[in-house]
Each structure stands twice: as structure tokens, then as C-alpha cells.
N, C-alpha and C positions, 0 to 999 in steps of 0.2 A: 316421496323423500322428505324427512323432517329438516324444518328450518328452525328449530330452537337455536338459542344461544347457547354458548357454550358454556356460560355463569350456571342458567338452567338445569342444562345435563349434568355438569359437576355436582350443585345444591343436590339437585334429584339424588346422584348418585352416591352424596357421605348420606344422606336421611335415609336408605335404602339400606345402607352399610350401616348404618346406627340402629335400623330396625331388625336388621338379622341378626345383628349381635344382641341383641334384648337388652343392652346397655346403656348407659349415656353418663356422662364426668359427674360424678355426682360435687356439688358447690362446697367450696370447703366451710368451718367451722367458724363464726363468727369467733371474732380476739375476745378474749376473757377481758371482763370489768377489773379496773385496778383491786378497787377491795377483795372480791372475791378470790381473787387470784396471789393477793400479797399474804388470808389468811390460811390459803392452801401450804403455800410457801411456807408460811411460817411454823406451820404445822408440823408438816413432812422436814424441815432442817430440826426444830428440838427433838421431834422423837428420834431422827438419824444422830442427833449428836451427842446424847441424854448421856450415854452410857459412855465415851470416852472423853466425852467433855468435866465430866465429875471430879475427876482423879486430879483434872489439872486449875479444877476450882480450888479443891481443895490445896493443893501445891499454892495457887497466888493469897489465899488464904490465910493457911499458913506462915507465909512470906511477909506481910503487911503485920500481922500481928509481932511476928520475929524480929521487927525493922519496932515498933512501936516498945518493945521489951527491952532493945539496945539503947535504944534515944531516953528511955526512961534514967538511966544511969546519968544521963548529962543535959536533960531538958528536967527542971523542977514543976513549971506551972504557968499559968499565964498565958500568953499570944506563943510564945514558944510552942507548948504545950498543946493549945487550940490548932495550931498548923502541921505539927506532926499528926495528931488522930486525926485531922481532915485530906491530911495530904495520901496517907495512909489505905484511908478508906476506901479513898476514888485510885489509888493504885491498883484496887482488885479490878474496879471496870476497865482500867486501861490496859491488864495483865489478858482479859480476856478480851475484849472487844478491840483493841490496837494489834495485841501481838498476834496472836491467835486469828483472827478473821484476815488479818494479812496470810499469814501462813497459808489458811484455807484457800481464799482466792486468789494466790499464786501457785498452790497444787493444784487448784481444781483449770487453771488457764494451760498450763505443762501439762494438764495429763490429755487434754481435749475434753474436760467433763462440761467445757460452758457449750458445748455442740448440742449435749441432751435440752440444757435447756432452752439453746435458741431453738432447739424443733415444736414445743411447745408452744401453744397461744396464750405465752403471759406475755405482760408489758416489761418490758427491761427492770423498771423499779420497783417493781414487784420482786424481781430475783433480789434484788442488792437491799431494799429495804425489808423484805422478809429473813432472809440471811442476819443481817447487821440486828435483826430484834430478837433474832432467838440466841446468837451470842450475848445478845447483852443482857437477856432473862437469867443466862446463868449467875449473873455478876449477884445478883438481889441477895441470896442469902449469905454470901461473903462479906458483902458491903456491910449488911448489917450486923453481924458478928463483930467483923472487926471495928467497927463504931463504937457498938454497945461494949467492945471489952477494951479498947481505949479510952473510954469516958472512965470507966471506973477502976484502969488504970494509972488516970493522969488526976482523978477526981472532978472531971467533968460532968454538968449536970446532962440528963439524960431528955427534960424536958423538949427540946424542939427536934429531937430527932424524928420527926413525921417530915423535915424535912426532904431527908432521904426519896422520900415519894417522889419528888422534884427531881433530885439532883441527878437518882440514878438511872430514868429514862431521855435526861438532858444534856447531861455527859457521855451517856455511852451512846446519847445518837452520833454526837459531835467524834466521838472518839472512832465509834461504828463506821462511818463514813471514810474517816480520813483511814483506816485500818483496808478497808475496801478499796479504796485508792490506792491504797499502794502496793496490794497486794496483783492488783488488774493492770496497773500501768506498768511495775517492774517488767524489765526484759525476759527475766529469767525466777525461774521460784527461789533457786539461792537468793538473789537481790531482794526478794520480796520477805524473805523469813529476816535477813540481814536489816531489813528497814524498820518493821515490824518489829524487832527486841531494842534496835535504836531506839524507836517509838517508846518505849516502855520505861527503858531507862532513861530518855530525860523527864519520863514523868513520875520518877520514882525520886532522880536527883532534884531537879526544878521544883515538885510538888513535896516532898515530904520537908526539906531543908526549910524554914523562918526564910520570909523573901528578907528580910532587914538583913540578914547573916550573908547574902550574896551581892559579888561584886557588882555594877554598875551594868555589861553587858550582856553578863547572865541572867541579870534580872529582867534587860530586855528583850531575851530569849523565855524568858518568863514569860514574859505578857503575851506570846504570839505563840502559847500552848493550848490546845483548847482545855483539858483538864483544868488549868488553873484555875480558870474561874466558878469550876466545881467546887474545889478546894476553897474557895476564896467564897464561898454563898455557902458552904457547909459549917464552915471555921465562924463565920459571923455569928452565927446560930448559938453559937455556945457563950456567947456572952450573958453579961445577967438582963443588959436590954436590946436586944441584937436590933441593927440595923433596916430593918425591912424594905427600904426600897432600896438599898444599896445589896442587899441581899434578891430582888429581884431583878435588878439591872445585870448583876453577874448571872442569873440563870439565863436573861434575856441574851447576853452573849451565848452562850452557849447552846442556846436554841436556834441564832442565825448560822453559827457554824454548823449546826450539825447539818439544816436544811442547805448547807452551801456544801460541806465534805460531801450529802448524802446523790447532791446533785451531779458531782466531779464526777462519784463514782459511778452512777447511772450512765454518765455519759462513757468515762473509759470499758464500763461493760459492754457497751454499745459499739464501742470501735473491735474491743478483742475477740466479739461473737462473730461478727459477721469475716475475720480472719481466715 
């Protein structure tokens, strides 16, 4: 009569069952490295977005230069002048990266699309920061359109717009984020398109309008936009001896917000995934 243990018998008996099955759990898949993973992302969201994103580039496009053709009537030259074409500008990255990426990450939260990607082995900021970069690629050729056709039609010189190189991946991190935010923390996709065109509008009120032309607490709702200080480091530029460390202190803002919006959002995708 055998006296093994019963630990024994058992062990014996799954390694017996594990052999007849000719099986065993194979180890899952190590987590993907942030980079490689954030340029997959970024990949696969522009070519998904290329073809319906276009239409509405073109619409904020449009819209910025339309807004710049109005003001021409009642803005002559000068600081006036220099804040409408900067305000203007950075209105495309906001029309896309604020309103737009809200929209998205509140349809994609309603419909259950963030399940595809929590089954994936990316890192959470890899979704939100690859997302928020391929919105905000679309903004480039807008941006600079409407720059170049506001300089020459307010007669602005054209020389520092290399700027733009700066401003448009500085603000639309900053804008990126905070669009991402609030598209993933809204209750509902309603609320999050509703936030989203918010978003937009006060950066079309707040940014395009001369801060000197605005009352006291609006202007304090100024300062606590992040586009502003796109506006406010693009607008410098156009001077005849522009500013440059006051010119790089506002991009410096807008390079902590973006890393702070882009943080928020990493984190609310992190709470709405695992829902």
C-alpha cells in the first residue's frame, strides 16, 4: 500500500494531465516599450483618421481665415493686427486638437472602443499620447496657411514664421491633452462634444480678440487658456525686434501644460478602461 502524500499524488497527477494533453499555458506577451508602442499608435490613428479628418481641416481652415477677412474691416495694423493673425492661427490647432479629440474620446468611451485597446499590450500613454499627435499633425498645414495669408493680409512680415515649428507642436500638446480630458472624464459623449466646442469657442473669443480690448475678468479667463500663450509667442514674432526670451517663456508654458493636460488624460484613460 502507498504512503505518498497527497501534495504528491496531486502534483503527480496535473504533470500527468499536462502530459496527455501535450499542452501547457503558454507565458503571455511581454508589455510593449512606450516608444514603440506610441509610434504604432500614432500610425494606425492618422491613416484611420486621414480621410474624414481632411474635410474638417479644411472647415477650421476656412473658418480662421473668414474670422481674419472680418476683423480686417475694423483692425488696421499694429498689436491689434499681430493678435488677430496669431489668434487666428492657433484657432485651427484648437478647432482640431480641443474640439475634435474630445468628440473622439467621448465616442470612442460610449461606444466601448477603449476595451480594444485595454486588451492590447500598450502602456495607457501610448493610447492618449499617440492619439492627441496624430490630431494635432492634422492642424500643420492649416496653421500655416492661415499665418501666411494673414501676414499678407494685415501686411505682416513673414520672416519669423519658422516659429510655427514651436508653437504648433506646443500648443496642440497643451490643447491635445486637455481635449483628451475631457472627452474621457465626460459622463456622457453628449457632455464631452458640448465641452469640446466650449473649448473652442473660448479659444476663438479669448484668442483672436486684442487682450487690451477685454474687460478685467475675461482677461483673467485669458491667462488660464492654454492656447494663449501660443498666441502670445506667435504674435511676439511679428514684431520688427521680437521679444525672444519672453517669446520662449510663453512656449515654456505651454509645454508644462501640455505635459500636465497630457498626464490628466493618461490618468482618466486609465480609470475609464478598466470600467
Amino acid at each position: 500500500m502507498s504512503t505518498l502524500p497527497a501534495e504528491a499524488l496531486s502534483t503527480g497527477a496535473v504533470r500527468s494531465a499536462a502530459g496527455a494533453g501535450g499542452r501547457t499555458a503558454a507565458p503571455l506577451a511581454p508589455r510593449a516599450r512606450l516608444l514603440p508602442a506610441l509610434a504604432a499608435v500614432y500610425r494606425a490613428q492618422l491613416s484611420r483618421a486621414r480621410v474624414a479628418r481632411i474635410p474638417l481641416l479644411f472647415v477650421a481652415t476656412f473658418q480662421s481665415v473668414g474670422i481674419m477677412v472680418l476683423m480686417r474691416g475694423v483692425v488696421d495694423g499694429g498689436a491689434e493686427a499681430r493678435a488677430v493673425v496669431a489668434g487666428s492661427s492657433v484657432l485651427v490647432v484648437a478647432f482640431v486638437a480641443l474640439n475634435l479629440l474630445a468628440q473622439y474620446f467621448g465616442q470612442l468611451r460610449a461606444s466601448g472602443g477603449l476595451d480594444h485597446y485595454a486588451t492590447l499590450p500598450v502602456p495607457p500613454a501610448a493610447v492618449v499620447l499617440g492619439a492627441a499627435g496624430a490630431y494635432a499633425s492634422f492642424t500643420v498645414p492649416g496653421t500655416v496657411v492661415t499665418a501666411v495669408t494673414g501676414s499678407l493680409l494685415f501686411q505682416l512680415p513673414l520672416t519669423h514664421l519658422w516659429i510655427l515649428a514651436a508653437v504648433v507642436p506646443l500648443a496642440g500638446a497643451a490643447l491635445s491633452g486637455l481635449g483628451a480630458a475631457l472627452g474621457l472624464l465626460a459622463p456622457r459623449q453628449e457632455l464631452a462634444t458640448l465641452l469640446g466646442q466650449l473649448g473652442m469657442s473660448a479659444a476663438l473669443l479669448l484668442g483672436v480678440l486684442p487682450a487690451d480690448r477685454l474687460p478685467g475678468p475675461i482677461g483673467w479667463a485669458r491667462d488660464l487658456l492654454p492656447s494663449t500663450y501660443g498666441v502670445e509667442a506667435l504674435a511676439r514674432t511679428f514684431d520688427a525686434d521680437p521679444d525672444w526670451a519672453a517669446v520662449a517663456l510663453d512656449l515654456s508654458v505651454c509645454a508644462a501644460v501640455g505635459v500636465a493636460s497630457l498626464a490628466v488624460a493618461t490618468r482618466a484613460y486609465r480609470r475609464a478602461a478598466v470600467r
